[in-house]
ZAMI-933665 format. One line per 5 residues: number of its first residue (from 0); for each residue x negated, y, z of N, C-alpha, C. Coordinates in Angstrom, 1 decimal, always signed. Atoms other than C-alpha are relative to their C-alpha. Layout:
<pts>
NUM) X/Y/Z/X/Y/Z/X/Y/Z | ...
</pts>
This chain:
<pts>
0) -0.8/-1.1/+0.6/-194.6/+178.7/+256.4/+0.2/-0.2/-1.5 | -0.5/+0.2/+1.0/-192.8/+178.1/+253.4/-0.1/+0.9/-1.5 | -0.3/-1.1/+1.2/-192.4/+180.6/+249.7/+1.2/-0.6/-0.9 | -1.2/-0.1/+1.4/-189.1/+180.8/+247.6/-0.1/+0.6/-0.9 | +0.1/-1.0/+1.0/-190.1/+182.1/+244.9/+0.4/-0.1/-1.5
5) -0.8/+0.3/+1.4/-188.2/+180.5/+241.9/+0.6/-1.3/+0.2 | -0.5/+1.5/-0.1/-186.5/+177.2/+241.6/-0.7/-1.4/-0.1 | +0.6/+0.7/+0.1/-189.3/+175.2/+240.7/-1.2/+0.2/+1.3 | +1.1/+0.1/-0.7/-191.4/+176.4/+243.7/-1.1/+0.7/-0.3 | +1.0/-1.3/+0.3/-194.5/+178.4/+243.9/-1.2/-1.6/-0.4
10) +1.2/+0.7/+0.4/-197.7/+177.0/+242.2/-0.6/-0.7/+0.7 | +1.0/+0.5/-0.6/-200.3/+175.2/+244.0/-1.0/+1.0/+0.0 | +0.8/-0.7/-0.5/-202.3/+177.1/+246.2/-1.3/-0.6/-0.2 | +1.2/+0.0/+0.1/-206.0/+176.8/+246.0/-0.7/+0.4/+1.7 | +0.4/-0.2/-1.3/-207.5/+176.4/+249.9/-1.5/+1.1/-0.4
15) +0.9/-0.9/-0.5/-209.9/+178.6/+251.6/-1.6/-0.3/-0.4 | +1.3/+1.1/-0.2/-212.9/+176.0/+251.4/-0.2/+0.4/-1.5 | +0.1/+0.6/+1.4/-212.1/+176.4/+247.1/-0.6/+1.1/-0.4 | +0.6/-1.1/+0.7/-213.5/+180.0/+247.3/-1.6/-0.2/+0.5 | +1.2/+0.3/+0.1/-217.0/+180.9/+246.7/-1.2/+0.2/+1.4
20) +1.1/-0.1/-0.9/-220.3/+181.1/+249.0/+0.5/+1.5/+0.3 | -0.2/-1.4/-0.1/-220.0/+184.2/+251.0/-1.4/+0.6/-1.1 | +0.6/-0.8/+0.8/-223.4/+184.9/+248.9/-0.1/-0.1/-1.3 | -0.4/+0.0/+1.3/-222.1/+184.4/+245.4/+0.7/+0.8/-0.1 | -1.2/-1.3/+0.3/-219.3/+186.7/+246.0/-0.6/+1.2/-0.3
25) +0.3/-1.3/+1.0/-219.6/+189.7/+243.7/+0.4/+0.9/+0.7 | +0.2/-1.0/-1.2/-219.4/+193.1/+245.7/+0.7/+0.9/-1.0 | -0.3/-1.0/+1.2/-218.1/+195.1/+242.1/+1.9/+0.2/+0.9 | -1.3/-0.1/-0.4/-214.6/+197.1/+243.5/+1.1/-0.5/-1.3 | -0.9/+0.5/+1.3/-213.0/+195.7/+239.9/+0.2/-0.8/+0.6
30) -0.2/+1.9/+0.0/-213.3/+192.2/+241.1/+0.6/+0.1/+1.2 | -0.6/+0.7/-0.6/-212.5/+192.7/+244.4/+1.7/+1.2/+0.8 | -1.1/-0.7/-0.3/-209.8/+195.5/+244.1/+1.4/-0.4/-0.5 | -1.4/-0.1/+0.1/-206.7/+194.0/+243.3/+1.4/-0.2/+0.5 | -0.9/-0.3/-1.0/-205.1/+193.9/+246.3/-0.4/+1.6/+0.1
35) +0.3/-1.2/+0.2/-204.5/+197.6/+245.8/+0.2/+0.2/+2.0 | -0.5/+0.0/-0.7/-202.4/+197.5/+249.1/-0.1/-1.0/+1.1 | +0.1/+1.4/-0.8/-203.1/+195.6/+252.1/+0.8/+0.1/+1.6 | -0.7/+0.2/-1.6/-201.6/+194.9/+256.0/-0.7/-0.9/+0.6 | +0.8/+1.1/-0.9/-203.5/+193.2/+258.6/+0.6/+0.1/+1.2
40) -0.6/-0.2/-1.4/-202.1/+191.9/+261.8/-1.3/-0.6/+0.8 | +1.4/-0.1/-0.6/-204.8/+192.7/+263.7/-0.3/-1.0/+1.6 | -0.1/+1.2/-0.6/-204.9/+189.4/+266.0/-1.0/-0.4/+0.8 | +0.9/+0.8/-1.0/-207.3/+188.1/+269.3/-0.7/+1.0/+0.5 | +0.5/-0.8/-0.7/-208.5/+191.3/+270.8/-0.2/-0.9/+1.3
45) +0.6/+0.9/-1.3/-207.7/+189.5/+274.2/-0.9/-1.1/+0.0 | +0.7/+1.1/-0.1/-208.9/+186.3/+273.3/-1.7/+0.4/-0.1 | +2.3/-0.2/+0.2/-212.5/+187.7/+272.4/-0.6/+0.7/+1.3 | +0.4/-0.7/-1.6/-213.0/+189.9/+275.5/+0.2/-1.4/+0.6 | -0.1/+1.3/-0.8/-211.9/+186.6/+277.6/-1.1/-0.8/-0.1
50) +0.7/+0.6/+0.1/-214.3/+184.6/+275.7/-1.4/+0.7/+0.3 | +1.1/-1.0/+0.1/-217.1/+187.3/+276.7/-0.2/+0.2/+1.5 | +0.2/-0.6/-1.5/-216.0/+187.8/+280.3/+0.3/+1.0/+0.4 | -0.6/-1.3/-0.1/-214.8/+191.0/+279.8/+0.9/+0.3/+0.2 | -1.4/-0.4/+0.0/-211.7/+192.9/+280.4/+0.3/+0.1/-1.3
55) -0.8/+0.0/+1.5/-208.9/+192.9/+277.7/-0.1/+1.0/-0.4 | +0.7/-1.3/+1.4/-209.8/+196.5/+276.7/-1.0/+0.2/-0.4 | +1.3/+0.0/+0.8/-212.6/+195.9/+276.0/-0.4/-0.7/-1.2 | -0.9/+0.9/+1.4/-210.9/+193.6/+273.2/+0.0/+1.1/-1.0 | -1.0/-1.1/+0.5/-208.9/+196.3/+272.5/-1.3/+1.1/-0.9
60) +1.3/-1.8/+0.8/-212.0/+199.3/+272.0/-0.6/-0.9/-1.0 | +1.1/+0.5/+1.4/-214.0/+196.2/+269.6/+0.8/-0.1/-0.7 | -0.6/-0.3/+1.5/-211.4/+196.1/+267.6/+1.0/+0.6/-0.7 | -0.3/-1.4/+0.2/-210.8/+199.5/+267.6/-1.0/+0.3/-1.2 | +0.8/-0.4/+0.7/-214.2/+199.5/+266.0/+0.2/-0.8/-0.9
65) -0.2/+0.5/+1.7/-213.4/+196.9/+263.2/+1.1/+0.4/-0.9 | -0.8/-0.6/+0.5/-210.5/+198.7/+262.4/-1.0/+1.3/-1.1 | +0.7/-0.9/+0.5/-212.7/+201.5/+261.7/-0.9/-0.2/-1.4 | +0.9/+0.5/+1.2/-215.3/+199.6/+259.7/+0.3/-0.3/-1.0 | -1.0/+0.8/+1.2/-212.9/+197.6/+257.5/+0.5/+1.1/-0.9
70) -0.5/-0.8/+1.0/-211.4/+200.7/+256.7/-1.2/+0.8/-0.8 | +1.7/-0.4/+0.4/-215.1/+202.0/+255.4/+0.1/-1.0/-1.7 | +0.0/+1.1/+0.5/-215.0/+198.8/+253.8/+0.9/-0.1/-1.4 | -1.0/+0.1/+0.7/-211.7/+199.2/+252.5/-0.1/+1.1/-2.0 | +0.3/-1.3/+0.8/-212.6/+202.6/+250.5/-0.8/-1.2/-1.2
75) +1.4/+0.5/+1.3/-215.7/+200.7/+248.6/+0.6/-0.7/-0.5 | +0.0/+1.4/+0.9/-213.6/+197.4/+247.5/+1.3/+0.6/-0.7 | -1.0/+0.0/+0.8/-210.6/+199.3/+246.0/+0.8/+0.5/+0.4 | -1.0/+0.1/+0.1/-208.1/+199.5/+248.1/+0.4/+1.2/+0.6 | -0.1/-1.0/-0.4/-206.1/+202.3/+248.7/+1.4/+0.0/+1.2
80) -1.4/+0.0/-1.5/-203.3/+201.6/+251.3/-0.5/-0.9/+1.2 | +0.5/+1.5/-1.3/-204.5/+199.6/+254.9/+0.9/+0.5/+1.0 | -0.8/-0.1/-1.6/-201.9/+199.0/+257.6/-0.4/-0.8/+0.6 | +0.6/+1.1/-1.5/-203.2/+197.6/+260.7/+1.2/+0.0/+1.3 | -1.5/+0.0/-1.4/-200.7/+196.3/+263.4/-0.8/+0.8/+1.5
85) +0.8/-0.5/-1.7/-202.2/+198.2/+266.9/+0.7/+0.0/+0.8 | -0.9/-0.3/-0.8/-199.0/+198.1/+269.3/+1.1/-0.4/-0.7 | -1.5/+0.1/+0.6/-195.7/+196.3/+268.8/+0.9/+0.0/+1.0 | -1.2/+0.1/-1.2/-192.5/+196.7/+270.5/+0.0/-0.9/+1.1 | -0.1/+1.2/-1.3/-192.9/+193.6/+272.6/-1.2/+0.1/+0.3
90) +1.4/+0.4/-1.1/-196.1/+194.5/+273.6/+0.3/+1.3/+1.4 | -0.4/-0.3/-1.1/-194.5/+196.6/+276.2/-0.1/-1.0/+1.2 | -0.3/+0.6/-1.1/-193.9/+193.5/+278.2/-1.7/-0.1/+0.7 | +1.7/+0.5/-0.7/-198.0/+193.3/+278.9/-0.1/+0.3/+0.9 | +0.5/-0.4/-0.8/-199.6/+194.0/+281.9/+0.2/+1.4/-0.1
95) +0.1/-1.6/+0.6/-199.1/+197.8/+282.7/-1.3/+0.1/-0.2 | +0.8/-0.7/+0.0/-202.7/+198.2/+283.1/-0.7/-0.4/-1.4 | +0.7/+0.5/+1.3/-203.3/+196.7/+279.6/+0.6/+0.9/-1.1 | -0.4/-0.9/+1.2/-201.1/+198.8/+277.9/-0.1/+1.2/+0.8 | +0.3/-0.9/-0.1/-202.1/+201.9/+279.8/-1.1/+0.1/-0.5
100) +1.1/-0.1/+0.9/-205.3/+201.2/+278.6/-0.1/-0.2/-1.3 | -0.4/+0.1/+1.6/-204.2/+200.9/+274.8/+0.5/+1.6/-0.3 | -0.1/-1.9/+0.2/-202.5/+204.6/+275.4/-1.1/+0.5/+0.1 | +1.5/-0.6/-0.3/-205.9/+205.7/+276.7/-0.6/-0.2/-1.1 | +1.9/+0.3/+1.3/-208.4/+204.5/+273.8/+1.2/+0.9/-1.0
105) -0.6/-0.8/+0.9/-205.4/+205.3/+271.6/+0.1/+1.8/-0.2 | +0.4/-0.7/-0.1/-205.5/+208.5/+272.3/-1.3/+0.9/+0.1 | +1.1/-0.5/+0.0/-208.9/+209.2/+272.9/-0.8/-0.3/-1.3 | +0.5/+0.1/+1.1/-209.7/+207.7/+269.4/+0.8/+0.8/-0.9 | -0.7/-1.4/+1.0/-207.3/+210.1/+267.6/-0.8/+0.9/+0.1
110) +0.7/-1.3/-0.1/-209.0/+212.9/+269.3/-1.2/-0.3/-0.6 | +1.5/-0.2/+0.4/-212.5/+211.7/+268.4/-0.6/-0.6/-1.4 | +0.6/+0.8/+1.5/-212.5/+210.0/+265.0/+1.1/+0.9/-0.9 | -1.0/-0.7/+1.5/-209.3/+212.2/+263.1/-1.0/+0.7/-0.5 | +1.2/-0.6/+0.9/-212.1/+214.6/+262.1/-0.7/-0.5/-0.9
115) +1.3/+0.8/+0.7/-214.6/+212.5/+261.0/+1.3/-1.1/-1.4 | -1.2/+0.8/+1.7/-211.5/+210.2/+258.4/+0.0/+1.5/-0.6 | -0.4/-1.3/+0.5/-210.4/+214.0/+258.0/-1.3/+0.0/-1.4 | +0.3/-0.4/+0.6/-213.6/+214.5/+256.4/-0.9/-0.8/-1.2 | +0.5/+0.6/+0.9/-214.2/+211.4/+254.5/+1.4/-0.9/-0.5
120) -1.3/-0.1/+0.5/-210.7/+211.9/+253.1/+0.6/-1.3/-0.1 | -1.2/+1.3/-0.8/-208.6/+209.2/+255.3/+1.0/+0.5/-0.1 | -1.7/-0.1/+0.1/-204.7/+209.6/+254.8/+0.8/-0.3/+1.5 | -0.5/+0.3/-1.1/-203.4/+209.2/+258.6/+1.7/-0.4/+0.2 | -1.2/+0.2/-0.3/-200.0/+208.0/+259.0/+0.4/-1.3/+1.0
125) -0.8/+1.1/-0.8/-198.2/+206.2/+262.1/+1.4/-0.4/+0.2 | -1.2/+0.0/+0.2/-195.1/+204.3/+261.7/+0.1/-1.0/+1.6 | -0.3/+0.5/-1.1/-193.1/+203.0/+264.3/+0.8/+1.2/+1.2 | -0.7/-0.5/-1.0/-190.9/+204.5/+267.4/-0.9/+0.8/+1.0 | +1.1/-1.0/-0.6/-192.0/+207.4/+269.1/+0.7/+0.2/+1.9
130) -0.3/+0.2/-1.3/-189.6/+207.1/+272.2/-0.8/-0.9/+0.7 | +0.9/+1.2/-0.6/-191.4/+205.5/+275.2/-1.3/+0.5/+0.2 | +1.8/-0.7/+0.3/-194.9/+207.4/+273.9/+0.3/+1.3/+0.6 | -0.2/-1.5/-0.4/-195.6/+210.3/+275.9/-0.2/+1.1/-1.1 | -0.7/-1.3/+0.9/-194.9/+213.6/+274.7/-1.7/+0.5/-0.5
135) +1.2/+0.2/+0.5/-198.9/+214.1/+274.6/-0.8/-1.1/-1.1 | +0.9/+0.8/+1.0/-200.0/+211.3/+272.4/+1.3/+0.0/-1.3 | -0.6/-0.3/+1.8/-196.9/+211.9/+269.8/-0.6/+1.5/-0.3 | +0.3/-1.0/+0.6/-198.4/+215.4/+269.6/-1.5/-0.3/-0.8 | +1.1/+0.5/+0.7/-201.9/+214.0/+269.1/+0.2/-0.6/-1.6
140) -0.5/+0.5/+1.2/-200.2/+211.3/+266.4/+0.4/+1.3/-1.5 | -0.5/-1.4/+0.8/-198.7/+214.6/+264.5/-0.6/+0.7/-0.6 | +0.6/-0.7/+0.8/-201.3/+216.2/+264.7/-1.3/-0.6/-1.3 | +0.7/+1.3/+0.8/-203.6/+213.3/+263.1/+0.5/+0.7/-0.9 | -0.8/+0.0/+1.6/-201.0/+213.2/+260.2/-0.1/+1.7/-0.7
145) -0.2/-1.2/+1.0/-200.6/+216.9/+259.2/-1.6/+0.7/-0.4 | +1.3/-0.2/+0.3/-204.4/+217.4/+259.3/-0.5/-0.5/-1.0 | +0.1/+0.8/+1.3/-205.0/+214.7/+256.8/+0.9/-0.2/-0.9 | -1.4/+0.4/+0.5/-201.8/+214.8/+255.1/-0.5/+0.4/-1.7 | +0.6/+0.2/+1.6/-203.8/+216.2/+251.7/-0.6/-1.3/-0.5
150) +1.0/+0.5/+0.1/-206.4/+213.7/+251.8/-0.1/-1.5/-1.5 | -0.2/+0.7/+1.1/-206.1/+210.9/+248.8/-1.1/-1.5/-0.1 | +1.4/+1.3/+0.0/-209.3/+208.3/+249.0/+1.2/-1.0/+0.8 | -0.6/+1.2/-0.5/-207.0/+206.2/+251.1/+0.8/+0.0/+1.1 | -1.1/+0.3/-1.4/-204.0/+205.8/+253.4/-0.1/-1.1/+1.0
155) +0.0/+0.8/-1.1/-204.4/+204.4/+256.8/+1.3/-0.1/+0.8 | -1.3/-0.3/-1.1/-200.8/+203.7/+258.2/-0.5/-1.3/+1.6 | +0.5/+0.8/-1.7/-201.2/+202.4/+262.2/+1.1/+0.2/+0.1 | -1.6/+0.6/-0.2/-197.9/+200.3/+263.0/+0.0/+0.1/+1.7 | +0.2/-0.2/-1.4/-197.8/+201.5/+266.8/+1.4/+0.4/+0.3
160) -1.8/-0.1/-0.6/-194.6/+201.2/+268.8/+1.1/-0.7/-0.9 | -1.1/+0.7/+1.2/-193.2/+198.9/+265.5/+0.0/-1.0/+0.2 | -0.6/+1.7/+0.3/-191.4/+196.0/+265.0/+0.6/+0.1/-1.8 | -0.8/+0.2/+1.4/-190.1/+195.2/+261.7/+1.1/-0.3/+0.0 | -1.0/+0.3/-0.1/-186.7/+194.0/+262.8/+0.4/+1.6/+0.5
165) -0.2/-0.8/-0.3/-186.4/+197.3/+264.7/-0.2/+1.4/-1.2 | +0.1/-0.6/+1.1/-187.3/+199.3/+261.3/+1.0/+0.3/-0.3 | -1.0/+0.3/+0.5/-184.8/+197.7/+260.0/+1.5/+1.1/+0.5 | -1.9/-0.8/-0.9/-181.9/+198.8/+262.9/-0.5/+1.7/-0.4 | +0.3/-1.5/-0.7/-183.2/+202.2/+262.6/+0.1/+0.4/-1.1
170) +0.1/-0.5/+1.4/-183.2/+202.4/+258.9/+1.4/-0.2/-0.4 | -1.0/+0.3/+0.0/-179.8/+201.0/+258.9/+0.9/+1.2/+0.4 | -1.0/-1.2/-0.3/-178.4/+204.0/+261.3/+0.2/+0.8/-1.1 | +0.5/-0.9/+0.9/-179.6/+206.2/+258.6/+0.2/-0.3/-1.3 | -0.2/+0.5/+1.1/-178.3/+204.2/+255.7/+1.3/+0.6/-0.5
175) -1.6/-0.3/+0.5/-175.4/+206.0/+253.6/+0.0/-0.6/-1.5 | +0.1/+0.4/+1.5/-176.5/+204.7/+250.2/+0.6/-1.5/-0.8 | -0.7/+1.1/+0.2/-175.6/+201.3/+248.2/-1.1/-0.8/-0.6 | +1.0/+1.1/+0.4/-179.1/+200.2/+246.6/-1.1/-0.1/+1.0 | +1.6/+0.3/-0.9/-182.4/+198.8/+248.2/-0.9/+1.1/-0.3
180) +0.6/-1.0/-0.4/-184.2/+202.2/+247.0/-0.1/+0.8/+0.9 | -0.6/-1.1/-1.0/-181.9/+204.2/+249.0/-0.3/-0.3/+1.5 | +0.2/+0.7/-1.0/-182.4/+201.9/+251.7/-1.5/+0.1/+0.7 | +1.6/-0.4/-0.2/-186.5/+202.2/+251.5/-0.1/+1.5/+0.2 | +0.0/-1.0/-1.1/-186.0/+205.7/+252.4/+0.2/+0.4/+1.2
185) +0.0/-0.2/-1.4/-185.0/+205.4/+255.1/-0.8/-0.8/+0.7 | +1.8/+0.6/-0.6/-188.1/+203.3/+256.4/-0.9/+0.8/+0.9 | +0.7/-1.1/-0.9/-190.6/+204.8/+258.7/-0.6/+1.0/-1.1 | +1.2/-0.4/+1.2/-193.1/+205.4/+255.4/+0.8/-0.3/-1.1 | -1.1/+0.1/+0.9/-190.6/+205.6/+252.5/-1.4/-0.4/-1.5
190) +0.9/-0.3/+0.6/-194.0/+206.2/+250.7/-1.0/-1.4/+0.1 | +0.7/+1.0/+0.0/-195.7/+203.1/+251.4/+0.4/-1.0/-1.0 | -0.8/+0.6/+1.0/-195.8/+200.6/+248.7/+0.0/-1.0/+1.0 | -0.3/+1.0/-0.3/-195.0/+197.1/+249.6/-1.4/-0.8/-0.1 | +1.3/+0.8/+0.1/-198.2/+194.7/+250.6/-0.1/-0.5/-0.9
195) +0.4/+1.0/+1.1/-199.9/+193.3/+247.7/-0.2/-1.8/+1.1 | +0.7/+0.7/-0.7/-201.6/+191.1/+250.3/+0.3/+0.4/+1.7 | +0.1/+0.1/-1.3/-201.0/+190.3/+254.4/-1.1/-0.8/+0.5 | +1.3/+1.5/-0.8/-203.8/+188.7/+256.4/+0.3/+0.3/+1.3 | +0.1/+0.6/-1.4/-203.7/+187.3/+259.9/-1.4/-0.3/+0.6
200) +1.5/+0.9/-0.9/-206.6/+186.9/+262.4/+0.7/-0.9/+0.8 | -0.1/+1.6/-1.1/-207.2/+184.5/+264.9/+0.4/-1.3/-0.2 | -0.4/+0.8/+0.0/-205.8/+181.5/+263.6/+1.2/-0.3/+0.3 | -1.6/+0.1/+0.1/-201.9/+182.2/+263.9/+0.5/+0.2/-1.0 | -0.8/+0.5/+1.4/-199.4/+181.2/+261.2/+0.7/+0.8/-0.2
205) -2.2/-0.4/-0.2/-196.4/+183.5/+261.5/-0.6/+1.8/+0.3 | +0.0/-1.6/+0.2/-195.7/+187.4/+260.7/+0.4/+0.9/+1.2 | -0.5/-0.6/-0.9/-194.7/+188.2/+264.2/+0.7/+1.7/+0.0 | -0.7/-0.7/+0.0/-192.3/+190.7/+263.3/-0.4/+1.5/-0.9 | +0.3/-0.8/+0.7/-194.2/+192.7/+261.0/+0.3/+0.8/-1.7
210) -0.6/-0.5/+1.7/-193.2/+194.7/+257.7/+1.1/-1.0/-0.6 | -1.0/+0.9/+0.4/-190.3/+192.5/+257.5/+0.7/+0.1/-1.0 | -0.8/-0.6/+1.2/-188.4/+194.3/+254.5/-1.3/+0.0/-1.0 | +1.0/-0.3/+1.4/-192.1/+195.5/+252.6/-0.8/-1.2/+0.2 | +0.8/+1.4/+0.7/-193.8/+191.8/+252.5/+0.9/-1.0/+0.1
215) -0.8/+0.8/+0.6/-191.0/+190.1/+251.2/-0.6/-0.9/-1.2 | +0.5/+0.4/+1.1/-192.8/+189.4/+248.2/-1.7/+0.2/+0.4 | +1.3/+0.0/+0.0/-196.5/+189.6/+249.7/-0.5/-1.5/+0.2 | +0.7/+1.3/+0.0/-199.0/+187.1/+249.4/-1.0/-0.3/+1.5 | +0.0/+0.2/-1.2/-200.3/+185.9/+252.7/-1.6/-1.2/+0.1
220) +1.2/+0.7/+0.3/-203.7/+184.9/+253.7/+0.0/-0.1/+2.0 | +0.3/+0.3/-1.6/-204.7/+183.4/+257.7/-1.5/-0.6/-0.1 | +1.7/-0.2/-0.5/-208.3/+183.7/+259.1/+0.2/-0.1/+1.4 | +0.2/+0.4/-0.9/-209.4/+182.0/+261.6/-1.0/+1.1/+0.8 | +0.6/-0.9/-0.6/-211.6/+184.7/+262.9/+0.6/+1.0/+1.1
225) -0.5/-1.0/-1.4/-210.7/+186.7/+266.2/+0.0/+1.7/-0.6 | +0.3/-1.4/+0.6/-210.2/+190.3/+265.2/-1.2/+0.5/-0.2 | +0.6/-0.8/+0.0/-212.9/+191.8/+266.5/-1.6/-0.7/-0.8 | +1.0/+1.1/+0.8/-215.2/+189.1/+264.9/+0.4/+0.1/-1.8 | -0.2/+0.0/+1.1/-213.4/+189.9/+261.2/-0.8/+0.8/-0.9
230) +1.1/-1.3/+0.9/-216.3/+191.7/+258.8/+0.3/-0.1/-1.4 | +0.1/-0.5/+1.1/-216.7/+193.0/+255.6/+0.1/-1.8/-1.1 | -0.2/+1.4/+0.6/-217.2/+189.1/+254.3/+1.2/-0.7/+0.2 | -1.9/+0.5/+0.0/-213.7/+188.2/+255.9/+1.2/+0.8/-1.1 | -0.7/-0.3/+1.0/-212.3/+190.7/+254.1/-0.2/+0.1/-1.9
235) +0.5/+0.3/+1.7/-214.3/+190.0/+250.5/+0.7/-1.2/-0.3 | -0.4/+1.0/+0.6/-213.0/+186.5/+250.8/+1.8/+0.0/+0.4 | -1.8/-0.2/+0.3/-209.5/+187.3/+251.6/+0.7/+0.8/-0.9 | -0.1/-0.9/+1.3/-209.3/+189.4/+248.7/-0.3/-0.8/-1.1 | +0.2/+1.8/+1.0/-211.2/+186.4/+246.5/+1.3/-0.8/+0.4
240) -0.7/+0.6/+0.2/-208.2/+184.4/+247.7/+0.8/+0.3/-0.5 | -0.8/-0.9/+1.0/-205.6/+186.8/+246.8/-0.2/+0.1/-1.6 | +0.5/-0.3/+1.4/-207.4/+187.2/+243.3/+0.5/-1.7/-0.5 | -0.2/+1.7/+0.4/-206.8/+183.2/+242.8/+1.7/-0.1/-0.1 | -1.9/+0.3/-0.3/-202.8/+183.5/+243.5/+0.6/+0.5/-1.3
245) -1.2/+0.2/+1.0/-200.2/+183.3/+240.9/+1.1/+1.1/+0.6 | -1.6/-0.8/-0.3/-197.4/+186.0/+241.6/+0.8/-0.2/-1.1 | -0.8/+0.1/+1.4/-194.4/+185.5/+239.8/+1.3/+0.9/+0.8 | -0.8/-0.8/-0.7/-191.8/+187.3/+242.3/+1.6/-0.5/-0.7 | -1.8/+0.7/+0.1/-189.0/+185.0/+242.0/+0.4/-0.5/-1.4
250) -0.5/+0.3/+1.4/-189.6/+184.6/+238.1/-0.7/-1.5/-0.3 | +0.7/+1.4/+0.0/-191.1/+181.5/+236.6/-1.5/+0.2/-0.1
</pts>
């Protein structure tokens, strides 16, 4: 995967190998907050259950719980926006009984964790298409959001039912304007800034259809780690690599 980011090309990256010992790395939220903003395509649920013997929801519920953790995680190192991919448009074509079981946890983890973010002031927001989702788990989703809708310590948007190309058409209907502001309102989350930082699990290269308009300009990190295998040290050093990157956003 390529960067255009001025006529001369983007700087010379610095590999993964060039950051430090996981136990050198510094734990201070200054140092490792300046990916304020982050997006994770949350990658290898199946594969890890598989490698275990397990059923694929059982992928699915472990990294349900790293989601959980990271976002813990997230709070202490700085950052204050985390989108996690959990359900994309084409994950319809799955197995039914794999994505009835993704409705199921999904819903049963709204109901039994919104309190608990609620009261360690989580920001709830789900972007993505609500046709398709029964009429019970968009009331759940709703009710998530207006329960935490004060909250401030940190926004958790969950990309469920999204595609990023599909954003787009939908943002498009709804487009009467003439600049790219006007245009970012009509978005799912008009309010979301644009990724400082994207990271990938599992060892896949490619954005599979994700925030396709808001990480135009993000900087882009791939971890070989299986989702439910991604800890608090994957995400300290994918934040150290981030801190090593040069942005110039098209300038020199």
């Amino acid at each position: 995967m390529g960067a255009a980011e001025g006529p001369q090309g983007p700087e010379p990256r610095p590999s993964r190998s060039s950051a430090a010992p996981a136990e050198e790395l510094p734990s201070e939220p200054e140092l490792f907050g300046l990916a304020r903003y982050v997006a994770i395509i949350t990658d290898g649920n199946g594969r890890w259950a598989k490698a275990r013997g397990l059923p694929v929801n059982a992928g699915h519920d472990a990294g349900a719980d790293t989601v959980k953790a990271r976002l813990r995680d997230a709070v202490q190192l700085g950052i204050k926006e985390l989108t996690v991919y959990s359900f994309s448009t084409e994950n319809w074509s799955r197995p039914p009984e794999e994505v009835a079981g993704l409705m199921e946890m999904l819903s049963r983890r709204i109901a039994g964790e919104t309190p608990e973010l609620h009261e360690e002031g989580v920001r709830m927001r789900f972007i993505g298409r609500r046709e398709g989702v029964s009429a019970e788990l968009q009331r759940q989703m709703d009710t998530a959001e207006q329960m935490t809708d004060a909250n401030t310590r940190i926004t958790l948007f969950v990309a469920f039912n999204y595609g990023g190309r599909a954003e787009i058409v939908d943002a498009a209907r709804r487009f009467t304007g003439a600049t790219e502001e006007e245009f970012r309102a009509c978005l799912y989350a008009p309010e979301m800034h644009d990724p400082d930082l994207v990271i990938r699990t599992s060892g896949e290269r490619r954005l599979s259809n994700y925030l396709l308009w808001q990480s135009a300009y993000s900087e882009l990190v791939f971890r070989d780690e299986l989702w439910p295998d991604f800890t608090r040290q994957s995400l300290q050093e994918s934040l150290a690599e981030f801190g090593e990157r040069q942005r110039r956003f098209g300038g020199r």
